[in-house]
N, CA, C and O of each residue as an XYZ file, in Angstrom:
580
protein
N       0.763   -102.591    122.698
C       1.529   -102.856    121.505
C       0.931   -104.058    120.785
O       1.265   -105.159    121.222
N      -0.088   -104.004    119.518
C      -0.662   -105.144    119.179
C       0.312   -105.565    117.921
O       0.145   -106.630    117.327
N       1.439   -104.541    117.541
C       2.154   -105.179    116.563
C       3.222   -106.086    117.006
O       3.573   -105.815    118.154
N       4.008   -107.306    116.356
C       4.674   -108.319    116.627
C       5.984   -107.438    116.949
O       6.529   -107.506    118.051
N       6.521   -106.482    115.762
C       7.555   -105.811    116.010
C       7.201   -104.549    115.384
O       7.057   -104.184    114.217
N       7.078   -103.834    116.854
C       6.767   -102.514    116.599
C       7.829   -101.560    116.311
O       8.883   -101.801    116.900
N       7.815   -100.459    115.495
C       8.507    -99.555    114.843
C       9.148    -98.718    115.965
O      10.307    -98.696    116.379
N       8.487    -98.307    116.185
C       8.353    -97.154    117.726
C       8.703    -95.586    117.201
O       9.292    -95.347    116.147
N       8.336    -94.818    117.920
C       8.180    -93.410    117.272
C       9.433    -92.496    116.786
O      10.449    -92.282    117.447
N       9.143    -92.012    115.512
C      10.092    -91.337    115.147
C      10.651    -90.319    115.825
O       9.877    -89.566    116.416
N      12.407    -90.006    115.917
C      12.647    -88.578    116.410
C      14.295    -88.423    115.673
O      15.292    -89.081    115.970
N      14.212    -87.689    114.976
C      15.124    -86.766    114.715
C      16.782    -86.951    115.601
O      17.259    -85.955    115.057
N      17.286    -87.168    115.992
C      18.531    -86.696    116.736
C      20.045    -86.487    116.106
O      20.646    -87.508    115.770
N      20.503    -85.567    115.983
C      22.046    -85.439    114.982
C      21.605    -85.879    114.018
O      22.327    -86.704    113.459
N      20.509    -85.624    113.486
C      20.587    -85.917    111.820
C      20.423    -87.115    111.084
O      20.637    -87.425    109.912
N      19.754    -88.022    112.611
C      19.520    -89.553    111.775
C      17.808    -89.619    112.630
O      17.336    -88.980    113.569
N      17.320    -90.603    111.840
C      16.449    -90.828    112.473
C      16.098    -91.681    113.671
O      16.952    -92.530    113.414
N      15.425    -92.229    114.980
C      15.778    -92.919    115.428
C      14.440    -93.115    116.292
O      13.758    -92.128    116.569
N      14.058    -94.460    116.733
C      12.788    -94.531    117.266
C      12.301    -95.129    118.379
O      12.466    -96.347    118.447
N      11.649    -94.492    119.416
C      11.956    -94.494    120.339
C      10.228    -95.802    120.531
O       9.190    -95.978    119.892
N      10.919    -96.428    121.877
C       9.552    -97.455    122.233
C       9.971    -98.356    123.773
O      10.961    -98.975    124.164
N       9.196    -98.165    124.095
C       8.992    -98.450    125.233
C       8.660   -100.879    125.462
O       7.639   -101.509    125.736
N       9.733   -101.231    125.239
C       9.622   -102.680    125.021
C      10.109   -103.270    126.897
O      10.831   -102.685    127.705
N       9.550   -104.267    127.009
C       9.705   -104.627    128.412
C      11.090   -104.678    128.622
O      11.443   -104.551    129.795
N      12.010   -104.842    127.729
C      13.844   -104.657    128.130
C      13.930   -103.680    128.457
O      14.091   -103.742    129.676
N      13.933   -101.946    127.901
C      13.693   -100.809    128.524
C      13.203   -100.860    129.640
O      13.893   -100.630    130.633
N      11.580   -101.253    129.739
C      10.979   -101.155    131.144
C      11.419   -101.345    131.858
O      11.462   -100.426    132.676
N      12.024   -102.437    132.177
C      12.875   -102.740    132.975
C      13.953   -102.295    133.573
O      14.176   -102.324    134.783
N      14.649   -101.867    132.708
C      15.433   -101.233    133.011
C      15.426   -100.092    133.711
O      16.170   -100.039    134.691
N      14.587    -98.923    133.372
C      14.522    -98.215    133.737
C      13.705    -98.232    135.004
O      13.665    -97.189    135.656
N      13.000    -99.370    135.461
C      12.023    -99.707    136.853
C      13.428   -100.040    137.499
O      13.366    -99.604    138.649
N      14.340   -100.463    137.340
C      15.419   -100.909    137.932
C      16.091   -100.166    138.438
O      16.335   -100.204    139.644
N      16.716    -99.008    137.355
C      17.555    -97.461    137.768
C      16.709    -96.639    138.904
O      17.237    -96.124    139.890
N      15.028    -96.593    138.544
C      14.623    -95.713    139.541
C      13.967    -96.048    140.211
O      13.153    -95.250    140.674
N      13.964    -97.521    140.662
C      13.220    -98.250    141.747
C      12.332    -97.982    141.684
O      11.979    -97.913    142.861
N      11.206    -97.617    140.852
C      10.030    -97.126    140.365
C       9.090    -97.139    138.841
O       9.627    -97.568    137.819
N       7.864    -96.701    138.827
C       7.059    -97.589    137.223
C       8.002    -96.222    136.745
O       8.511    -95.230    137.267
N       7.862    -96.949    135.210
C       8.324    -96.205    133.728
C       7.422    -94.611    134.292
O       8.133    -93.661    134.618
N       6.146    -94.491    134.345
C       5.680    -92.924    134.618
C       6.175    -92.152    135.823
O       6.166    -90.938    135.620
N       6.574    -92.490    136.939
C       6.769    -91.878    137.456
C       8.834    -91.521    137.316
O       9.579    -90.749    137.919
N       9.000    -92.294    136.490
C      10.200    -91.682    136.100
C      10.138    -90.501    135.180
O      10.698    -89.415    135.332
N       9.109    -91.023    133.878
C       8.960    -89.613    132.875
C       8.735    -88.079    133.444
O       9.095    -86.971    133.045
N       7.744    -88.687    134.894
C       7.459    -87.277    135.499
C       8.611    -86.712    136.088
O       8.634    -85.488    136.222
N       9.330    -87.220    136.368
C      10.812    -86.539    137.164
C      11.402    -85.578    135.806
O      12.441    -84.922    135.885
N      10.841    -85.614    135.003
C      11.468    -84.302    133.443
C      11.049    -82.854    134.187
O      11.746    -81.840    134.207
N      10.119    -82.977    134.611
C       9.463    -81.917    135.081
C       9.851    -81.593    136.934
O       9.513    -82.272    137.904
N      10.561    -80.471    136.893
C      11.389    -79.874    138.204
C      10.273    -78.875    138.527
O       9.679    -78.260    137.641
N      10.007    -78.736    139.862
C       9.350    -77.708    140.906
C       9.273    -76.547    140.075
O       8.276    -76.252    139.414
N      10.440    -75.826    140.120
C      10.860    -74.649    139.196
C      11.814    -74.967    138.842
O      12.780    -75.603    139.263
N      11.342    -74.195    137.491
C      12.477    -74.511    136.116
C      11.887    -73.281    135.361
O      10.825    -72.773    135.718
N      12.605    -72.827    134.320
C      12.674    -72.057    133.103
C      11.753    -72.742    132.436
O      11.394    -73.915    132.529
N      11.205    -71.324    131.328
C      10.225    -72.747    130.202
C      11.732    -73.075    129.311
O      12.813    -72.509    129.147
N      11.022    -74.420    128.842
C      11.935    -75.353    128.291
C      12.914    -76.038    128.707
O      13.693    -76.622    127.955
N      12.985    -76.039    130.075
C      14.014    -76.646    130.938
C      13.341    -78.072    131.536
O      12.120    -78.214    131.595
N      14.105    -78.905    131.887
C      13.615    -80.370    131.983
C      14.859    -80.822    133.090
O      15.963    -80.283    133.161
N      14.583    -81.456    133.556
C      15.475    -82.290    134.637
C      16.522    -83.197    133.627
O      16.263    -84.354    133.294
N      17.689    -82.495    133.225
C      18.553    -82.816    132.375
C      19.034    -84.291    132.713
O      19.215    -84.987    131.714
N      19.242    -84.815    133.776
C      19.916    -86.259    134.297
C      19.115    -86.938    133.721
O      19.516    -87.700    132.841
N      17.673    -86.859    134.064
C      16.666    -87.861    134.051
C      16.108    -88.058    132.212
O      15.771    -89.073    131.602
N      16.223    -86.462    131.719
C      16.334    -86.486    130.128
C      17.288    -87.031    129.325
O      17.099    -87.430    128.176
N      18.586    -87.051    130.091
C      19.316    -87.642    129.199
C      19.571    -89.072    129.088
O      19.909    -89.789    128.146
N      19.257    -89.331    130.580
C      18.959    -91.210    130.968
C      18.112    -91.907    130.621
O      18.194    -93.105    130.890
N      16.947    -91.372    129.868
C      15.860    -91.695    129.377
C      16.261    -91.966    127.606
O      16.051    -92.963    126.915
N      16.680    -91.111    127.376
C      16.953    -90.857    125.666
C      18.265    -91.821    125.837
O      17.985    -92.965    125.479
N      19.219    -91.725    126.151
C      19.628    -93.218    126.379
C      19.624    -94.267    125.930
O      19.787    -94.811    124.838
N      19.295    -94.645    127.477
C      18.378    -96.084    127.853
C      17.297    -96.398    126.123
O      17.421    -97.456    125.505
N      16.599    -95.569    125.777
C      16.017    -95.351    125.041
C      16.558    -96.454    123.492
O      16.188    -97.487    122.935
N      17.682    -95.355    123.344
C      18.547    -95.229    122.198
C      19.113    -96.351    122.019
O      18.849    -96.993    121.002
N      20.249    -96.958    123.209
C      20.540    -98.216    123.159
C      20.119    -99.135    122.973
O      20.742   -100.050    122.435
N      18.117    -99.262    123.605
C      17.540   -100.461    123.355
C      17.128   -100.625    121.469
O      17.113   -101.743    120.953
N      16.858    -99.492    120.741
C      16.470    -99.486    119.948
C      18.069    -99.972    119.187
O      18.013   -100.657    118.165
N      18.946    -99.715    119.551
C      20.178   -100.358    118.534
C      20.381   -101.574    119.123
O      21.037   -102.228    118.312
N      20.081   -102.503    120.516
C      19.889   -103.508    120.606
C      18.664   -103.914    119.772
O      18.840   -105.072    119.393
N      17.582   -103.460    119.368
C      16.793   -104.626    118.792
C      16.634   -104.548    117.269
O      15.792   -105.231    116.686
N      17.445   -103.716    116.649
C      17.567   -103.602    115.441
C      18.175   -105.093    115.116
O      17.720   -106.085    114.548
N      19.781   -104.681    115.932
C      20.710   -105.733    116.026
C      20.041   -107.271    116.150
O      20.760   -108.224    115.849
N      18.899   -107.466    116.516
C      18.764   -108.527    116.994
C      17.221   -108.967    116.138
O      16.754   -110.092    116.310
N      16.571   -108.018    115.284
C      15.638   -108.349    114.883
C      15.698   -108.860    113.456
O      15.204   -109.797    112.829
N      16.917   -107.345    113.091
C      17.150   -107.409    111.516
C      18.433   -107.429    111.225
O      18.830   -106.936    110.169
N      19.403   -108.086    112.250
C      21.230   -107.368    111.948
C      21.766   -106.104    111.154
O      22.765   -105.917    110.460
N      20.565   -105.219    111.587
C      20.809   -103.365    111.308
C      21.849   -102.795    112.730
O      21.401   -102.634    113.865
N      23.257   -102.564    112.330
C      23.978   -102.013    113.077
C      24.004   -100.355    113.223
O      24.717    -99.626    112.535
N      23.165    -99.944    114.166
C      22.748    -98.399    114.097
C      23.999    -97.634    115.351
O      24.368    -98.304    116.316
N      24.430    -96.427    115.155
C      24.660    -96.051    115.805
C      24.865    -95.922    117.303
O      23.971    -95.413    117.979
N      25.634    -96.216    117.686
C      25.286    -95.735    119.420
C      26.466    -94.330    119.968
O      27.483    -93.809    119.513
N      25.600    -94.166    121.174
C      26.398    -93.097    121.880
C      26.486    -93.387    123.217
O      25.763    -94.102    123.911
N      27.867    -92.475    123.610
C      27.762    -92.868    125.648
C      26.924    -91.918    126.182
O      26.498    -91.085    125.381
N      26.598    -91.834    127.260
C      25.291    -91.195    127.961
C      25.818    -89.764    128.003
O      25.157    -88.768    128.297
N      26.879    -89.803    127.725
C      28.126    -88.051    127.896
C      27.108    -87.463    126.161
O      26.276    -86.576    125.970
N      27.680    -88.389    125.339
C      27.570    -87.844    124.179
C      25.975    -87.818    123.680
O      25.698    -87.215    122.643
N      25.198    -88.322    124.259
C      23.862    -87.582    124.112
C      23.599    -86.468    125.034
O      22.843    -85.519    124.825
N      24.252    -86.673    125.993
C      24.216    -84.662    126.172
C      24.357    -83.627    125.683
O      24.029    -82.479    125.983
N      25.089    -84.272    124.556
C      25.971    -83.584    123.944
C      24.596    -82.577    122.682
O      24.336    -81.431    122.315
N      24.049    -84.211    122.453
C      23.281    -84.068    121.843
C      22.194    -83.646    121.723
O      21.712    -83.510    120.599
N      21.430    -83.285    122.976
C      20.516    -82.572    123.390
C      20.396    -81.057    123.815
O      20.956    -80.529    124.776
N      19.380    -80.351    122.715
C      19.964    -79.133    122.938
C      18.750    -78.022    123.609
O      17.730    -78.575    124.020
N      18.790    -77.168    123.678
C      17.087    -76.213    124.216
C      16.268    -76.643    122.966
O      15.152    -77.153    123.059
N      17.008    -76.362    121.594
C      16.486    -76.162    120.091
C      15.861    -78.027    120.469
O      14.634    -77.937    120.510
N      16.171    -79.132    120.661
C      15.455    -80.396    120.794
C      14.524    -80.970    121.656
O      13.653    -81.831    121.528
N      15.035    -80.091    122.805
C      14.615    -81.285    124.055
C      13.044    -81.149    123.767
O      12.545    -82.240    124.042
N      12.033    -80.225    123.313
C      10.833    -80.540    123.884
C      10.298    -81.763    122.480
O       9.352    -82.543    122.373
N      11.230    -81.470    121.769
C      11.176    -82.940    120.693
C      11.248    -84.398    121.081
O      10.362    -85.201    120.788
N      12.485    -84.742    121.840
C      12.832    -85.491    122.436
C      11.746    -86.014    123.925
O      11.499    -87.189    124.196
N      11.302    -84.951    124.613
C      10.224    -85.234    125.624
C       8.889    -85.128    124.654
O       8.097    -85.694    125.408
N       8.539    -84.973    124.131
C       6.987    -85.145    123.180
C       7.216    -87.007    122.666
O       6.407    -87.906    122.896
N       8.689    -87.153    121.870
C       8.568    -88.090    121.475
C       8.687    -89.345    123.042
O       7.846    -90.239    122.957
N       9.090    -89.381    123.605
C       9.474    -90.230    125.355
C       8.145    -90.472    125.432
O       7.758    -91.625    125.623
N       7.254    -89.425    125.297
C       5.864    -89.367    125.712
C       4.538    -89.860    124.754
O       3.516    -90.432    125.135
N       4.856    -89.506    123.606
C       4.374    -90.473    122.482
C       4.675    -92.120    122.916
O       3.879    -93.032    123.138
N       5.349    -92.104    122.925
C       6.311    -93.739    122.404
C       5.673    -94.285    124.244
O       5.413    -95.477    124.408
N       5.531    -93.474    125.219
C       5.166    -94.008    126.506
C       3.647    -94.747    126.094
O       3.430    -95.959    126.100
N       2.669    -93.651    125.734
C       1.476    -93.841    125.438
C       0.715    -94.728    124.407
O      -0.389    -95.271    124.386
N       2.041    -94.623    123.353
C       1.762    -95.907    122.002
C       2.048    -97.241    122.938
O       1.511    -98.302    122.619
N       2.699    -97.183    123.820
C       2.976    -98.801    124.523
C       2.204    -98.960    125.097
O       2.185   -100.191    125.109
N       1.169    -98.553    125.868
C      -0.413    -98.836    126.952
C      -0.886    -99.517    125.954
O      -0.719    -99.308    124.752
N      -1.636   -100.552    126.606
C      -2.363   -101.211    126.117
C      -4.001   -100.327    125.930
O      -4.637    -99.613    126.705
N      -4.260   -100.811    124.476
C      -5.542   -100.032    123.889
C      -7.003   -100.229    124.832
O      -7.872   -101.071    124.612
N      -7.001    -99.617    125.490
C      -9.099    -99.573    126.349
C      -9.995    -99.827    125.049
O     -10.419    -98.960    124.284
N     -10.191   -101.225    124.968
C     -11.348   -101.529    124.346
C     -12.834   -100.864    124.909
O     -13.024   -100.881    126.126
N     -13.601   -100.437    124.247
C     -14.666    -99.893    124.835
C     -15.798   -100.571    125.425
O     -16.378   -101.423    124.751
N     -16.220   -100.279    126.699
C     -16.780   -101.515    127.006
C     -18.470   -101.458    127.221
O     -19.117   -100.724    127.969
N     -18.839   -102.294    126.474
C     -20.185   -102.681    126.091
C     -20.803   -102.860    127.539
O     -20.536   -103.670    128.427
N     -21.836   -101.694    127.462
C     -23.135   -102.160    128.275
C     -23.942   -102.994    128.165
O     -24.820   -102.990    127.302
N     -23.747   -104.028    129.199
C     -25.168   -104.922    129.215
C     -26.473   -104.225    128.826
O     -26.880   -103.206    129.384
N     -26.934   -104.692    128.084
C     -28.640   -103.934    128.178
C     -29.371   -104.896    128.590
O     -29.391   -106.035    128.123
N     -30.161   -104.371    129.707
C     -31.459   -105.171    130.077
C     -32.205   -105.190    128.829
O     -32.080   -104.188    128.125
N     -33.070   -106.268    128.349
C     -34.315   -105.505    127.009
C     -35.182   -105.562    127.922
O     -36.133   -105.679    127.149
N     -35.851   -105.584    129.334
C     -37.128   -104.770    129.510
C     -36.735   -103.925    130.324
O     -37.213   -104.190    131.428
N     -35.897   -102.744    130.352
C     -35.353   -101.763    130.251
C     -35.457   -100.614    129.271
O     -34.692   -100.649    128.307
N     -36.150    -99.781    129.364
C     -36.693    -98.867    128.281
C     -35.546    -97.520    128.867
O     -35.344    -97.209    130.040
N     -35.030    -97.000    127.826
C     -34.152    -96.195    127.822
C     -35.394    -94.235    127.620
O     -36.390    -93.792    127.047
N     -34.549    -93.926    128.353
C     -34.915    -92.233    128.449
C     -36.544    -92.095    128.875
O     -36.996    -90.986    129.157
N     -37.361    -93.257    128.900
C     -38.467    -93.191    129.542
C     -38.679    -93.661    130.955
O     -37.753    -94.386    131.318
N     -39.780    -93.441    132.032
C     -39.994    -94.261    133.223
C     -40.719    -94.081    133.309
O     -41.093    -92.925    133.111
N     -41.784    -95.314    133.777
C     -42.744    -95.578    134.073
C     -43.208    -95.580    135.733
O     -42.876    -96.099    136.799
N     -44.134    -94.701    135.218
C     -44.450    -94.572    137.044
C     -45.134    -95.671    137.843
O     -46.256    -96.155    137.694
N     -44.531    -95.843    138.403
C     -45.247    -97.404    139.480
C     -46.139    -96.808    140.994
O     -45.883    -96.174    142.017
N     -47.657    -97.689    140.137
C     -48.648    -97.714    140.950
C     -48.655    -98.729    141.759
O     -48.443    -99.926    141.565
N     -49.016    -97.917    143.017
C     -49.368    -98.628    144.480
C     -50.543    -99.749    144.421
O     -51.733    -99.521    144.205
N     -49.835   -101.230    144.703
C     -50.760   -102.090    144.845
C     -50.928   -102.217    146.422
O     -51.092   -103.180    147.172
N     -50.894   -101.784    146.483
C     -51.192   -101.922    148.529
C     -52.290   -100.840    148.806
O     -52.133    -99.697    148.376
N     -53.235   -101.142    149.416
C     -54.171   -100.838    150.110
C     -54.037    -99.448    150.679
O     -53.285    -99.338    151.648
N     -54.718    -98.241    150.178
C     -54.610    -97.097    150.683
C     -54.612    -97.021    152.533
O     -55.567    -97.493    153.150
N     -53.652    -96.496    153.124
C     -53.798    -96.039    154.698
C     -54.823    -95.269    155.333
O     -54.679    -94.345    154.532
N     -55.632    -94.899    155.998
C     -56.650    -94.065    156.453
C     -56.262    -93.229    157.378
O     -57.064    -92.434    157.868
């Protein structure tokens, strides 16, 4: 996250917009609920067998959440924007077959916008190092008989 206050990714839910981001208050939180990192919670969406479009509903809806709340905590606290909230019942409510792979694309966006960016990393170059050529090295030692 190289911005000061990041936006975090758009998603749709009941008709408002709302944006989801992964800030160390979340992290936390959610390392807390599942005694475990932020990814290996996202992976718990995904059940052994399931239907397509089916997702581990507890863990989807605890996520979008957790999610939701932090983003109306930091509205509250960045810009005194009083946004919406819901209880963890009523985003069930809110989550439907027609959303969820919206809702898990965006979890998963907003996971990946928070990693820190892999700068690319520069090879040392030797300069008497000649690239795509080699030079064959002759024997200074005394032929064997």
């Amino acid at each position: 996250m190289s911005d000061i206050n990041p936006k975090g990714v758009p998603i749709t839910i009941n008709g408002e917009e709302r944006h989801f981001l992964f800030d160390y208050a979340v992290i936390a939180e959610i390392q807390e609920a599942y005694e475990s990192d932020v990814l290996s919670a996202i992976r718990q969406f995904w059940m052994e067998k399931r239907s397509p479009g089916e997702y581990n509903a507890k863990v989807l809806i605890d996520l979008t959440h957790k999610l939701m709340l932090d983003e109306c905590d930091r509205a509250k606290f960045f810009s005194g924007e009083e946004l919406k909230t819901y209880t963890r019942r009523q985003v069930g409510w809110l989550i439907t077959q027609a959303n969820a792979d919206d809702i898990v694309n965006a979890i998963l966006s907003a996971w990946m916008m928070s990693m820190p960016k892999q700068e690319e990393q520069q090879e040392e170059k030797d300069p008497n190092a000649e690239r795509g050529t080699r030079k064959k090295k002759t024997s200074t030692s005394p032929k064997q008989s």
